[in-house]
PDB file as gemmi writes it, atoms N, CA and C in Angstrom:
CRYST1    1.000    1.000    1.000  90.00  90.00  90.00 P 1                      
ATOM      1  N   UNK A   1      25.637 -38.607  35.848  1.00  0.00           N  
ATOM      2  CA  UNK A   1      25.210 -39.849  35.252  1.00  0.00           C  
ATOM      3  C   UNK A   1      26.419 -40.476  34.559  1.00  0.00           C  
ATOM      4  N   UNK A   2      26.649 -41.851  34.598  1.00  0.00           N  
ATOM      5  CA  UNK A   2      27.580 -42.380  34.183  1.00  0.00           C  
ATOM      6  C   UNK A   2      27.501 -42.280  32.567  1.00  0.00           C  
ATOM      7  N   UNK A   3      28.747 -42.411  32.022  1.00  0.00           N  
ATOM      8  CA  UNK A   3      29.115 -42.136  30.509  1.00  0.00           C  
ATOM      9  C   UNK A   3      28.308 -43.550  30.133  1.00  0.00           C  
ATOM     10  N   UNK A   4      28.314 -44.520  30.285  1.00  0.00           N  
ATOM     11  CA  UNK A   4      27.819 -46.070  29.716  1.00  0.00           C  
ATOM     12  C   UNK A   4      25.556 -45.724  29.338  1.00  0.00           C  
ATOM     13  N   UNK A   5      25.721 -44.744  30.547  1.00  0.00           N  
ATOM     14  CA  UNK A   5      23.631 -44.199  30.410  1.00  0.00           C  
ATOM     15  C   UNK A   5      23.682 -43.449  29.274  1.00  0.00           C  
ATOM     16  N   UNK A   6      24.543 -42.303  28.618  1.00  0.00           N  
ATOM     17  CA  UNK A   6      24.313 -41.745  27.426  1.00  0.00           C  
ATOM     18  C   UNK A   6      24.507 -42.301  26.436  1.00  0.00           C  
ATOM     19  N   UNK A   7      23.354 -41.557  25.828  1.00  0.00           N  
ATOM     20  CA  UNK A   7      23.297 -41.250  24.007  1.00  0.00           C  
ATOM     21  C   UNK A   7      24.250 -40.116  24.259  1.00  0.00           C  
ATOM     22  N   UNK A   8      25.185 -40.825  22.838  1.00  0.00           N  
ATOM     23  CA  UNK A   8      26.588 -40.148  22.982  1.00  0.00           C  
ATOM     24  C   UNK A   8      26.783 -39.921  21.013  1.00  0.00           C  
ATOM     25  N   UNK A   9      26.400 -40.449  20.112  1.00  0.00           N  
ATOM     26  CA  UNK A   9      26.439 -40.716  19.009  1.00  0.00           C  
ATOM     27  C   UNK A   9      25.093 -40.142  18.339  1.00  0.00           C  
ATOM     28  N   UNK A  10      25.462 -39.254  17.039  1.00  0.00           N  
ATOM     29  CA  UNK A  10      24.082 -38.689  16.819  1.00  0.00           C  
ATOM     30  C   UNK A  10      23.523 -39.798  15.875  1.00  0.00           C  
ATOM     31  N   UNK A  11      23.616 -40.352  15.475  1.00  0.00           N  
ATOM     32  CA  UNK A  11      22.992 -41.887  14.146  1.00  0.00           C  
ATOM     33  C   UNK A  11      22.282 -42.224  15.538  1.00  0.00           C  
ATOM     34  N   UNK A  12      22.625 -42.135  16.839  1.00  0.00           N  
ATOM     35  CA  UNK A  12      21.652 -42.907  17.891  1.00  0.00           C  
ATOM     36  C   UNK A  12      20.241 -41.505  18.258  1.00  0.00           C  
ATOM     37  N   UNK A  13      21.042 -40.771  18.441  1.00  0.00           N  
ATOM     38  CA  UNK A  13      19.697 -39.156  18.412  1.00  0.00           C  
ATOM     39  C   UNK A  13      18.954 -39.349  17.146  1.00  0.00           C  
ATOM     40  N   UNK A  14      19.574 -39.621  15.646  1.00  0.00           N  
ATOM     41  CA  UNK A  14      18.640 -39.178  14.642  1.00  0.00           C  
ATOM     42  C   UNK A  14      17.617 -40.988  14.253  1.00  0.00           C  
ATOM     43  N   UNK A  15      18.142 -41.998  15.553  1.00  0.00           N  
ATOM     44  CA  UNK A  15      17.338 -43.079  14.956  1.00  0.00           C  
ATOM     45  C   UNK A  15      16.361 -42.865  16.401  1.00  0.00           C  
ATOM     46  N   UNK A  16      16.533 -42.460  17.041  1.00  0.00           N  
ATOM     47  CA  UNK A  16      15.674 -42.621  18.251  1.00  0.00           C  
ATOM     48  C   UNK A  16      14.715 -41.320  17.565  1.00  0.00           C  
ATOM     49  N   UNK A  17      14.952 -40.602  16.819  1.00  0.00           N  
ATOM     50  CA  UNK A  17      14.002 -39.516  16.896  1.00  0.00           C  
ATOM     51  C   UNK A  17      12.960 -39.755  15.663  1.00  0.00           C  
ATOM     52  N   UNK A  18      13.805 -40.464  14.461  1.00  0.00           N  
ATOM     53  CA  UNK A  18      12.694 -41.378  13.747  1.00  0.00           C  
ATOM     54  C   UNK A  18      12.288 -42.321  14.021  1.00  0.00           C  
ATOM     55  N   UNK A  19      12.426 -42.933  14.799  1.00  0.00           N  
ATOM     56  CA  UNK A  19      11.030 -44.210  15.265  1.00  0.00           C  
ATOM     57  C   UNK A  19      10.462 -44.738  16.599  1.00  0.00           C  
ATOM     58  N   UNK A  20      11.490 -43.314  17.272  1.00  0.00           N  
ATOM     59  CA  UNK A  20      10.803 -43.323  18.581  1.00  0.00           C  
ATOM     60  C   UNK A  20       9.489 -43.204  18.717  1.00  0.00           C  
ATOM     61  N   UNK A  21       8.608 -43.397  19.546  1.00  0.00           N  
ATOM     62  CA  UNK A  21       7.383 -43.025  20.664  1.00  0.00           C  
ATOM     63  C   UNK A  21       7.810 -42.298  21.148  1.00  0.00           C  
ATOM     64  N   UNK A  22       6.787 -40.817  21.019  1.00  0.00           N  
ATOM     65  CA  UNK A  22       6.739 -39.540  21.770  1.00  0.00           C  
ATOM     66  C   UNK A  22       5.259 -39.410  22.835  1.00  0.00           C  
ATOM     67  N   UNK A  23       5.800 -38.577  23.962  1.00  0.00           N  
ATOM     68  CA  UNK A  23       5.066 -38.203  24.971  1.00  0.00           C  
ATOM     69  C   UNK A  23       5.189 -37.097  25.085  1.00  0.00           C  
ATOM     70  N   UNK A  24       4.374 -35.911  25.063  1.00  0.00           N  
ATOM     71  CA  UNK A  24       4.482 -34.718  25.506  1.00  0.00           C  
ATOM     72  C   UNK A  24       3.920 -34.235  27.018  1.00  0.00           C  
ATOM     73  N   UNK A  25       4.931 -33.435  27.162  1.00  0.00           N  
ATOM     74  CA  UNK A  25       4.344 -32.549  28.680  1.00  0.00           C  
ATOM     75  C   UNK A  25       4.860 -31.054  28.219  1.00  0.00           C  
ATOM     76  N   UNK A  26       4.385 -30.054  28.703  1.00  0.00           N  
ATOM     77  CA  UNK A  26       4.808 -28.826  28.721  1.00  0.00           C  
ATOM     78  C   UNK A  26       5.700 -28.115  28.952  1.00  0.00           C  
ATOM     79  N   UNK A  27       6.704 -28.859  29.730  1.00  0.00           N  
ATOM     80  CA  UNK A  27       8.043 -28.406  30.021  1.00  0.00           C  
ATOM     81  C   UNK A  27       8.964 -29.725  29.407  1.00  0.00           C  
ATOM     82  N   UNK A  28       8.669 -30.560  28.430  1.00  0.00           N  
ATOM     83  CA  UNK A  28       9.405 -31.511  28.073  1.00  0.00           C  
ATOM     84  C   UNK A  28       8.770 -32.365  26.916  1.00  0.00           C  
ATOM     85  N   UNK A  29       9.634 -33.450  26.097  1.00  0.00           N  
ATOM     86  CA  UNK A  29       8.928 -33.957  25.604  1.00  0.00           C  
ATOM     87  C   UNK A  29       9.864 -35.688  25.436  1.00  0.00           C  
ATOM     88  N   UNK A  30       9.423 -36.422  25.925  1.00  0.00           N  
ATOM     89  CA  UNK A  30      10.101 -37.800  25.820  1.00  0.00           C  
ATOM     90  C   UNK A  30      10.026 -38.545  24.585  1.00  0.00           C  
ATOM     91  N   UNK A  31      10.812 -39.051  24.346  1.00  0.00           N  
ATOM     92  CA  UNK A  31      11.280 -40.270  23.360  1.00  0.00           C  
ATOM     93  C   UNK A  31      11.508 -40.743  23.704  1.00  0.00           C  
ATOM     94  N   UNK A  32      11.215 -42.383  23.221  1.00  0.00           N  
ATOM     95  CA  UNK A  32      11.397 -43.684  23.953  1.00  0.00           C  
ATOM     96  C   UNK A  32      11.519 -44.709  22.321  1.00  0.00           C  
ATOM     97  N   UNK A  33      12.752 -45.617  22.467  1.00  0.00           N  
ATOM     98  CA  UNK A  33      12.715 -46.569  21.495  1.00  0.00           C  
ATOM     99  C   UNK A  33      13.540 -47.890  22.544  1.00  0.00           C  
ATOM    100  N   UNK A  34      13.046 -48.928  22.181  1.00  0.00           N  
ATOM    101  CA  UNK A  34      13.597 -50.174  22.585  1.00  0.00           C  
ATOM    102  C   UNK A  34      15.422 -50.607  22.170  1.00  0.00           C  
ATOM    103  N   UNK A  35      15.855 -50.503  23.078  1.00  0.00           N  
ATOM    104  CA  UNK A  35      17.371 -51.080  22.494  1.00  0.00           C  
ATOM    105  C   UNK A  35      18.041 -52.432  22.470  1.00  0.00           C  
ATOM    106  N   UNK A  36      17.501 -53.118  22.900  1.00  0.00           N  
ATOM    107  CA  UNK A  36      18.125 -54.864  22.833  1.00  0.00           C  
ATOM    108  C   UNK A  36      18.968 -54.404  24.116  1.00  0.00           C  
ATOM    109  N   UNK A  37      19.871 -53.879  24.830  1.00  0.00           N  
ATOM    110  CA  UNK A  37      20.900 -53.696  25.496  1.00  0.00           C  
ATOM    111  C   UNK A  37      20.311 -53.872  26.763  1.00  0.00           C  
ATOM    112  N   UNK A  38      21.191 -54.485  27.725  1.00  0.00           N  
ATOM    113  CA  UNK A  38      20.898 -54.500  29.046  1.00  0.00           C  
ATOM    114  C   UNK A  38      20.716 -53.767  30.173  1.00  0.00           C  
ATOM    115  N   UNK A  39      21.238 -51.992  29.629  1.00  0.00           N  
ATOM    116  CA  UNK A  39      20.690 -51.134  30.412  1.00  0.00           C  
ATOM    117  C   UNK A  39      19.799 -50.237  29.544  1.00  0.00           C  
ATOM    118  N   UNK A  40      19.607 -49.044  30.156  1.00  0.00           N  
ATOM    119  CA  UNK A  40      18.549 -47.538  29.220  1.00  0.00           C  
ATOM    120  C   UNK A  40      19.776 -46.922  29.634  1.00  0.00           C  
ATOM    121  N   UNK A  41      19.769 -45.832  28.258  1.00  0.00           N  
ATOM    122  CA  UNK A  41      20.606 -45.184  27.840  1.00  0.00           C  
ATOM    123  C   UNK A  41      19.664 -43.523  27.562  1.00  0.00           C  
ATOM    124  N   UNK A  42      20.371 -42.564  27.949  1.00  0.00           N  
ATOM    125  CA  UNK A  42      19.615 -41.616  27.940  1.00  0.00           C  
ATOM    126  C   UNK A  42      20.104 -40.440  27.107  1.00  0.00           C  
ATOM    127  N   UNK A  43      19.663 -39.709  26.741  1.00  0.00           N  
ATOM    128  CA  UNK A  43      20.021 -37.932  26.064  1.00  0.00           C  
ATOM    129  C   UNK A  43      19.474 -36.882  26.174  1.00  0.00           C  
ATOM    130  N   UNK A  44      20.081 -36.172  26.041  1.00  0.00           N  
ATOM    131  CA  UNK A  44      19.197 -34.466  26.467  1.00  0.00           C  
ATOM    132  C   UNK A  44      19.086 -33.783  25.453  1.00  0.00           C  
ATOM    133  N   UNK A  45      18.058 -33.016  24.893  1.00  0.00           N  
ATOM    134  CA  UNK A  45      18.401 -32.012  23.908  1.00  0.00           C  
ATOM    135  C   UNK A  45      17.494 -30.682  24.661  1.00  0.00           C  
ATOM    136  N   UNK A  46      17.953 -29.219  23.846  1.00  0.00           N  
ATOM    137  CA  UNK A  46      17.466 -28.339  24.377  1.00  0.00           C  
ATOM    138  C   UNK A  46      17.987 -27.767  22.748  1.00  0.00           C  
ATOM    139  N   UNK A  47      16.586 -27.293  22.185  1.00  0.00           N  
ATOM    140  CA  UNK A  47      17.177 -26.382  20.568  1.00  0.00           C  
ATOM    141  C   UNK A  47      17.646 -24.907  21.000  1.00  0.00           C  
ATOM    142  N   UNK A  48      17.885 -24.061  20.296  1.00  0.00           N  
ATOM    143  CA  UNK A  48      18.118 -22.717  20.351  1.00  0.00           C  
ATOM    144  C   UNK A  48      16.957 -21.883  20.269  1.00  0.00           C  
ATOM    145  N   UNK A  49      15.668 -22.354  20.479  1.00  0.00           N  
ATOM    146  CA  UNK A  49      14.809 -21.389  20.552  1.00  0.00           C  
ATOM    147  C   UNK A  49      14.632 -21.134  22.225  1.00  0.00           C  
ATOM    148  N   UNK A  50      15.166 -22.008  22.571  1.00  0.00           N  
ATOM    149  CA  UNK A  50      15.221 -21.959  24.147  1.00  0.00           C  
ATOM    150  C   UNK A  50      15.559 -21.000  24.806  1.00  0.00           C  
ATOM    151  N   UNK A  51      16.900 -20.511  24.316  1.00  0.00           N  
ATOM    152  CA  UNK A  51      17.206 -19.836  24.598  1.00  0.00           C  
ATOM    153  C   UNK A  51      19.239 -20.154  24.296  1.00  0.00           C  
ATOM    154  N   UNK A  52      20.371 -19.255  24.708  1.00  0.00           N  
ATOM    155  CA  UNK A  52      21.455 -18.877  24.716  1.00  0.00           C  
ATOM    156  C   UNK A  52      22.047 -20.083  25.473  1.00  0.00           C  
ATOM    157  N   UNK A  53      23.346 -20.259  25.060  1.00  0.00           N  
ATOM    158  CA  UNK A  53      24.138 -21.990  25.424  1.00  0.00           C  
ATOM    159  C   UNK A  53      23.843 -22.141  26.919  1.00  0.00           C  
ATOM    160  N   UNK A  54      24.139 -21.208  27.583  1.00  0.00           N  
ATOM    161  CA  UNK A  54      24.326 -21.028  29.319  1.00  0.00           C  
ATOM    162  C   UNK A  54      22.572 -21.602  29.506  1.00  0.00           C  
ATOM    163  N   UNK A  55      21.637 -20.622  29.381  1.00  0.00           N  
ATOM    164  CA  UNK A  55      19.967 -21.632  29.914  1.00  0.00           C  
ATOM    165  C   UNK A  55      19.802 -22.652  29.097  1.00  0.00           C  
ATOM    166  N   UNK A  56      20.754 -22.931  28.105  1.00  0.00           N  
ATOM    167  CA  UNK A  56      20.172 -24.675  27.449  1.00  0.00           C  
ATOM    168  C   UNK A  56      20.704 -25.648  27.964  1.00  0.00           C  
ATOM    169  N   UNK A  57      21.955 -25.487  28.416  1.00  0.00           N  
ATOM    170  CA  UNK A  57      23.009 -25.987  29.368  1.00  0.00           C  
ATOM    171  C   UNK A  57      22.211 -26.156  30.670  1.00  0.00           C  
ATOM    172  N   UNK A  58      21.599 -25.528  31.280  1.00  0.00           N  
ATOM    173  CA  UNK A  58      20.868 -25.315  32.960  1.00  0.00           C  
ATOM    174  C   UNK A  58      19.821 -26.400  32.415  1.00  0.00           C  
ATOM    175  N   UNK A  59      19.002 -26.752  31.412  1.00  0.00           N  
ATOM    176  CA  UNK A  59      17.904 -27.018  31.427  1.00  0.00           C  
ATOM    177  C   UNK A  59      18.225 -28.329  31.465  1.00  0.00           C  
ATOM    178  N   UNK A  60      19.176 -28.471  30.228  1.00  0.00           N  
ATOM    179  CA  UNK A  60      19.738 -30.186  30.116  1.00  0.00           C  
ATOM    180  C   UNK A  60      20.407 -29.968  31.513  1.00  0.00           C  
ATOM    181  N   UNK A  61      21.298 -29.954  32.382  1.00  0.00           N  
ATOM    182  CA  UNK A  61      21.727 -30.340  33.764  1.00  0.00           C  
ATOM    183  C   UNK A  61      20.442 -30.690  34.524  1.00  0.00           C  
ATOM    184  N   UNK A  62      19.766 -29.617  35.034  1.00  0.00           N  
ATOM    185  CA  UNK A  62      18.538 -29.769  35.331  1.00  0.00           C  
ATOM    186  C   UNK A  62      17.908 -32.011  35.024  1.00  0.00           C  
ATOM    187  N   UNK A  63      17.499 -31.675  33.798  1.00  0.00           N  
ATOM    188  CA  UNK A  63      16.704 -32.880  33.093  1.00  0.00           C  
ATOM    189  C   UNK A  63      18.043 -34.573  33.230  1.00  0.00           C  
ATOM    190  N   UNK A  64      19.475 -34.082  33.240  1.00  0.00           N  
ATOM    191  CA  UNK A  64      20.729 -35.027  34.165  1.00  0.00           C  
ATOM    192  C   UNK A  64      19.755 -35.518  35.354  1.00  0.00           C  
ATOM    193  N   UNK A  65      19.870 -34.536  35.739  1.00  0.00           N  
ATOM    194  CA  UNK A  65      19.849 -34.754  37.334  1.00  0.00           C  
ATOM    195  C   UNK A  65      18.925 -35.402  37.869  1.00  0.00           C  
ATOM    196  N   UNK A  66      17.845 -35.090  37.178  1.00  0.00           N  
ATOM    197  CA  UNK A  66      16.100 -35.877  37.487  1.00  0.00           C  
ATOM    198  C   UNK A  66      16.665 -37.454  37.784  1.00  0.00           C  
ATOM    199  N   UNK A  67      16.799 -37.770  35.871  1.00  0.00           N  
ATOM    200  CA  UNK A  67      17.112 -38.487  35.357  1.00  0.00           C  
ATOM    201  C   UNK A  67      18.365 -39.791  36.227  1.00  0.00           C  
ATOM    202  N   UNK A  68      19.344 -39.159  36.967  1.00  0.00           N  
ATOM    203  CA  UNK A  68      19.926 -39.990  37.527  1.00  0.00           C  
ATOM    204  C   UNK A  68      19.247 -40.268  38.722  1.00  0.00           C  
ATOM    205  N   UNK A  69      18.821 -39.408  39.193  1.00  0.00           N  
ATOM    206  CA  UNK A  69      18.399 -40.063  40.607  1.00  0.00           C  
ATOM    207  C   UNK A  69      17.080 -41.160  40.551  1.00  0.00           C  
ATOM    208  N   UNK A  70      16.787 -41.016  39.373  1.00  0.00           N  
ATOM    209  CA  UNK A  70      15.957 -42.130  39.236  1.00  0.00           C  
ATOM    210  C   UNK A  70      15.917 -43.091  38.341  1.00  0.00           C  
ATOM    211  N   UNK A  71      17.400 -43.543  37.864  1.00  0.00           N  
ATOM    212  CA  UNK A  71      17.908 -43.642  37.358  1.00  0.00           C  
ATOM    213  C   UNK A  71      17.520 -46.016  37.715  1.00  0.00           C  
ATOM    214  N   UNK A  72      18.035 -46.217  38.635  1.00  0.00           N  
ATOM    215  CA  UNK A  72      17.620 -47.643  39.653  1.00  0.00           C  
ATOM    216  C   UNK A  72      15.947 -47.952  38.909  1.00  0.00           C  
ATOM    217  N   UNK A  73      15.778 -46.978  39.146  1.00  0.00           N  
ATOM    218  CA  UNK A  73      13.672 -47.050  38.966  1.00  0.00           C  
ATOM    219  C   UNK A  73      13.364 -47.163  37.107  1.00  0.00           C  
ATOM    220  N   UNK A  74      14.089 -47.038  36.717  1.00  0.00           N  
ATOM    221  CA  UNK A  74      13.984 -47.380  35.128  1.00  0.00           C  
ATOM    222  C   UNK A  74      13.795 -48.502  34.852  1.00  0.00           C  
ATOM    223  N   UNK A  75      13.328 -49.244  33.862  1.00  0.00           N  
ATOM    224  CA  UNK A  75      13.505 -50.509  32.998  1.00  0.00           C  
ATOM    225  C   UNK A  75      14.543 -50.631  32.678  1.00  0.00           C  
ATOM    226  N   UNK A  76      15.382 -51.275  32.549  1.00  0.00           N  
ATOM    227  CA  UNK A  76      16.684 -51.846  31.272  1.00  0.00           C  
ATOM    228  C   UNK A  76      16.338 -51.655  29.671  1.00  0.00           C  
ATOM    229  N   UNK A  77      16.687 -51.753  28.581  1.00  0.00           N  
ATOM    230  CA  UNK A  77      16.088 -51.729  27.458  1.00  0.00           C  
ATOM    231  C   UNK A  77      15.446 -50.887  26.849  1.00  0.00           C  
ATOM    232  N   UNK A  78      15.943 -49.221  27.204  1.00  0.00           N  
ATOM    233  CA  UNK A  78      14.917 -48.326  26.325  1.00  0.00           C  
ATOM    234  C   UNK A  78      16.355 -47.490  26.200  1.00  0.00           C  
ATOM    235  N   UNK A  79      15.994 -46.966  25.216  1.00  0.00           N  
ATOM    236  CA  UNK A  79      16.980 -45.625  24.679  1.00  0.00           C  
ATOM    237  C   UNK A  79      15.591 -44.201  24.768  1.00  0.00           C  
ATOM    238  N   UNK A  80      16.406 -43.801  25.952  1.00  0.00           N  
ATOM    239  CA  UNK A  80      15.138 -42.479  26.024  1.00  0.00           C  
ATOM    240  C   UNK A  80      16.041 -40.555  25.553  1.00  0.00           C  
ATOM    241  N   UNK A  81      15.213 -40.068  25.228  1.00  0.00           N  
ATOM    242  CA  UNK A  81      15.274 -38.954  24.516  1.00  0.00           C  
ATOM    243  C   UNK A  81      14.498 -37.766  25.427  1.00  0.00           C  
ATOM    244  N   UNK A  82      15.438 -37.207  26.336  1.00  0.00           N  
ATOM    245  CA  UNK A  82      14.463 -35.850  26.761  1.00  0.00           C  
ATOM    246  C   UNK A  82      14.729 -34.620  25.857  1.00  0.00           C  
ATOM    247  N   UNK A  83      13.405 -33.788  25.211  1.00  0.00           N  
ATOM    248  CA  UNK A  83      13.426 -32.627  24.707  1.00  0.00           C  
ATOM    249  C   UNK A  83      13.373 -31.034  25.621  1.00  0.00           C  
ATOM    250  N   UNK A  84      13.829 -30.408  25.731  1.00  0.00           N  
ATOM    251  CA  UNK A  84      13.361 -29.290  26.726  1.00  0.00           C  
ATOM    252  C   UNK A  84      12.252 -28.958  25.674  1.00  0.00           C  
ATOM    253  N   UNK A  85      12.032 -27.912  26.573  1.00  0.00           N  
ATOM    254  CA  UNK A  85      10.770 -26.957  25.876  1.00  0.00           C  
ATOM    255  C   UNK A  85      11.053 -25.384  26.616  1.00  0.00           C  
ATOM    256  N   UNK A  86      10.448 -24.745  25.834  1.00  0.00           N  
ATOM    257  CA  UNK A  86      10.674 -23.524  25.775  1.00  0.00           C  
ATOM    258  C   UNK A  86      10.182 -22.918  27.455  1.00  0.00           C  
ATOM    259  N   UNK A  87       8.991 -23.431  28.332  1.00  0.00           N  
ATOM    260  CA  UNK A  87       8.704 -22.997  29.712  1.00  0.00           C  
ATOM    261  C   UNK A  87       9.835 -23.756  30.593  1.00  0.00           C  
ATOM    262  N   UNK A  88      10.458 -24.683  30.290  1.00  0.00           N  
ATOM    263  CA  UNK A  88      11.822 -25.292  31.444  1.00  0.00           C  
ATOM    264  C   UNK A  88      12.420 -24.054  31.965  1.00  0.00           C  
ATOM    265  N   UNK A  89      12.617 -23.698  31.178  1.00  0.00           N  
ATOM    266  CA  UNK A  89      13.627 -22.761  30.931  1.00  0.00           C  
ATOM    267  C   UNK A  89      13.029 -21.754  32.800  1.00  0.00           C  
ATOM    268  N   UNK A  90      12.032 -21.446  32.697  1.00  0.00           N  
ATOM    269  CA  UNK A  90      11.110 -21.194  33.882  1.00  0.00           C  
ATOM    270  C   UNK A  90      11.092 -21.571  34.991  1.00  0.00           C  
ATOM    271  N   UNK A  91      11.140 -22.840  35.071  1.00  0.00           N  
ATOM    272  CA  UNK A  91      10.935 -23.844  35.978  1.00  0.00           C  
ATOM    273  C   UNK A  91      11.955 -24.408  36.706  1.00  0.00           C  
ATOM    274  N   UNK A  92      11.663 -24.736  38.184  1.00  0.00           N  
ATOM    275  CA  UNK A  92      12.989 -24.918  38.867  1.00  0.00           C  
ATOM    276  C   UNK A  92      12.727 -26.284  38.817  1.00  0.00           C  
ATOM    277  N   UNK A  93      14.359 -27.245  39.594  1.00  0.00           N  
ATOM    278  CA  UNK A  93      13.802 -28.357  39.804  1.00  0.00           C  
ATOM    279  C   UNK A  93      13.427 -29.196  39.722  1.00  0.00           C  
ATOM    280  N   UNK A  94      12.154 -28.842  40.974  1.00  0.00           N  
ATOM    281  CA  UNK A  94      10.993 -29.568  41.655  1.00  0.00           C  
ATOM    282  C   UNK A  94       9.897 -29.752  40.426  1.00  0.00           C  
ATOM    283  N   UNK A  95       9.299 -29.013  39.596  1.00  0.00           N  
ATOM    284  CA  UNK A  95       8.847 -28.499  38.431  1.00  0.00           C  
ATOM    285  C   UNK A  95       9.101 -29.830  37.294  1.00  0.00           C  
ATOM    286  N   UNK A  96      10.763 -29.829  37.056  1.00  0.00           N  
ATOM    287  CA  UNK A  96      11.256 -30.527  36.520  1.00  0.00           C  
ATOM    288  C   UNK A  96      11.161 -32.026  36.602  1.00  0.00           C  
ATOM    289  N   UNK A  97      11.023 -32.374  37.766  1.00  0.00           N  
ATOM    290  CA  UNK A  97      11.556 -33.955  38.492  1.00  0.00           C  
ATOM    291  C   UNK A  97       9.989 -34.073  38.276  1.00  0.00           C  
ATOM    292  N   UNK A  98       8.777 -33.757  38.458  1.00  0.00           N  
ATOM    293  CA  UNK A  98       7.500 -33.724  38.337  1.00  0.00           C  
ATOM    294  C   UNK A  98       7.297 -33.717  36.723  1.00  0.00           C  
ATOM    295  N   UNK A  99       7.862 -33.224  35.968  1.00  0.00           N  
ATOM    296  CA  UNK A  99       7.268 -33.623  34.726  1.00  0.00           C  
ATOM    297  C   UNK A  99       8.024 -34.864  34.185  1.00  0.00           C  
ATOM    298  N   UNK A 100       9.086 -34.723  34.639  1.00  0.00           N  
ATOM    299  CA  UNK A 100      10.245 -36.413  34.194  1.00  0.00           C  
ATOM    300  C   UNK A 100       9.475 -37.701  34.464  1.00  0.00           C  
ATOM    301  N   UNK A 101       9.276 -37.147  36.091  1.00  0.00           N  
ATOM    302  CA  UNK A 101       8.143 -38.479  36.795  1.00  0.00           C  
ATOM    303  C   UNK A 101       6.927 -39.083  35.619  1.00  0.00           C  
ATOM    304  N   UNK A 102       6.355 -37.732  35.742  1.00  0.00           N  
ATOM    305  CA  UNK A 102       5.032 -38.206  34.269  1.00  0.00           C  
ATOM    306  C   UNK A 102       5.138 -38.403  33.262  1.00  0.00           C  
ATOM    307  N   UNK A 103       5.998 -37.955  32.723  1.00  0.00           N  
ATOM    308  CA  UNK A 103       6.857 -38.611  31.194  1.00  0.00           C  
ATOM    309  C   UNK A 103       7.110 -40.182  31.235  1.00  0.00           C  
ATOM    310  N   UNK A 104       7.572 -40.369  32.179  1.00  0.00           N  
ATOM    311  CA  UNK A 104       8.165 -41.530  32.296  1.00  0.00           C  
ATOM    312  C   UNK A 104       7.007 -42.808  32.962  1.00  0.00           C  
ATOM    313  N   UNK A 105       6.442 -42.328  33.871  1.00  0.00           N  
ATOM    314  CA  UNK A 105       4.790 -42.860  34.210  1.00  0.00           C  
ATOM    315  C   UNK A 105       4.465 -43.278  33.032  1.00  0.00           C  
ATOM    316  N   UNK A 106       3.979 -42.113  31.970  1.00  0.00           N  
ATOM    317  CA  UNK A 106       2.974 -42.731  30.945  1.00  0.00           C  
ATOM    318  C   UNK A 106       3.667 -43.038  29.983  1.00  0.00           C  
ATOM    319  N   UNK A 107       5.271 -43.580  29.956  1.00  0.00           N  
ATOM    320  CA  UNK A 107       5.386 -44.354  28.719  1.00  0.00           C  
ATOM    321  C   UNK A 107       5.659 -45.487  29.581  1.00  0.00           C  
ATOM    322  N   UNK A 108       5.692 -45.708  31.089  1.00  0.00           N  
ATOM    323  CA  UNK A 108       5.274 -46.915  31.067  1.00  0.00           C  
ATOM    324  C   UNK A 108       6.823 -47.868  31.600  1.00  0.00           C  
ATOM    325  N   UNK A 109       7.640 -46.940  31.570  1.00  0.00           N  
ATOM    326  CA  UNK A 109       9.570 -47.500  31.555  1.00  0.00           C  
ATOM    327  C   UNK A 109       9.543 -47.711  32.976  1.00  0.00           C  
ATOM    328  N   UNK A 110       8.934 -47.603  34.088  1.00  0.00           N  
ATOM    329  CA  UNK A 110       9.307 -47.476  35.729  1.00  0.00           C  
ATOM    330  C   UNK A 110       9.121 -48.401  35.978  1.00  0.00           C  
ATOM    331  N   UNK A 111       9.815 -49.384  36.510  1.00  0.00           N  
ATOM    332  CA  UNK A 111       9.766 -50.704  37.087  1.00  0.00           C  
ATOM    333  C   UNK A 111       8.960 -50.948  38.170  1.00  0.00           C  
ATOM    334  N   UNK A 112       8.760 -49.885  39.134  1.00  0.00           N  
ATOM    335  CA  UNK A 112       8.129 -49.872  40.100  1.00  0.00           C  
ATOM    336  C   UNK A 112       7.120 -48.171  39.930  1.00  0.00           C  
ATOM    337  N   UNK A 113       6.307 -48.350  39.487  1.00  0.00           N  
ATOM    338  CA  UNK A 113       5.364 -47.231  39.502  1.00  0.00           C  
ATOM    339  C   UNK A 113       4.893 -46.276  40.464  1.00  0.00           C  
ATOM    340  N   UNK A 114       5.292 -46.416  41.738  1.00  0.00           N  
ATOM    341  CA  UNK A 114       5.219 -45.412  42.890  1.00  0.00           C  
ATOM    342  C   UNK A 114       6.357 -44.619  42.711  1.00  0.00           C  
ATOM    343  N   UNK A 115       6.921 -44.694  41.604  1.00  0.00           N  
ATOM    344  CA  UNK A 115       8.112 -43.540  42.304  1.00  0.00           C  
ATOM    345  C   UNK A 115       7.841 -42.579  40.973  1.00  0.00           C  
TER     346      UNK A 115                                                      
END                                                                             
C-alpha cells in the first residue's frame, strides 16, 4: 500500500480512536472517522495480547493486503483504523479478506457494494 494511504502519525491513531465509529467482527475491529482529505487513509494495529512481534506483524500484513486490493472500492474521505483480535491470529487470508469485506460493508465506506 502506498505511503500517502497510511496513518503514519500517532495524534492521527489517538484522534481516530477517540471519536471514531467502531464496528466489531471477531477477527477484527474497524474504526472509521471522516477526514476532509481527498483520499482514505488507513492503519493497522495488533496489541501484545495477540501475541509476539513476528504473529502481530503476519496479522497486520495479512489486514495490508486485504486492504489494498480493495483499496479502488473505498470512498475517499475516511481515516480507517483496523484492530486485530486475538482469533486472526488463526485465520488465514481468505478468513481475513471476508471479515475486512464486512467491516467495511457495514460501515458503509464501499463505493460500490458488490465487492
Amino acid at each position: 500500500m502506498h505511503r500517502r494511504f497510511r496513518l503514519r502519525r500517532s495524534t492521527d491513531f489517538e484522534l481516530l480512536r477517540r471519536d471514531g465509529r467502531r464496528w466489531h467482527h471477531p477477527l477484527a475491529i474497524l474504526v472509521i472517522n471522516p477526514n476532509g482529505q481527498p483520499m482514505s487513509r488507513f492503519g493497522f494495529s495488533a496489541s501484545r495480547h495477540i501475541g509476539k512481534a513476528t504473529v502481530r506483524n503476519r496479522v497486520k500484513r495479512l489486514l495490508r493486503e486485504v486492504v489494498r486490493k480493495k483499496i479502488d472500492a473505498i470512498q475517499p474521505g475516511w481515516d480507517c483504523l483496523f484492530v486485530a483480535r486475538n482469533p486472526a491470529v488463526e485465520a488465514d487470508y481468505h478468513e481475513i479478506e471476508s471479515a475486512v469485506t464486512q467491516l467495511l460493508c457495514r460501515a458503509n465506506v464501499f463505493i460500490n457494494e458488490q465487492n
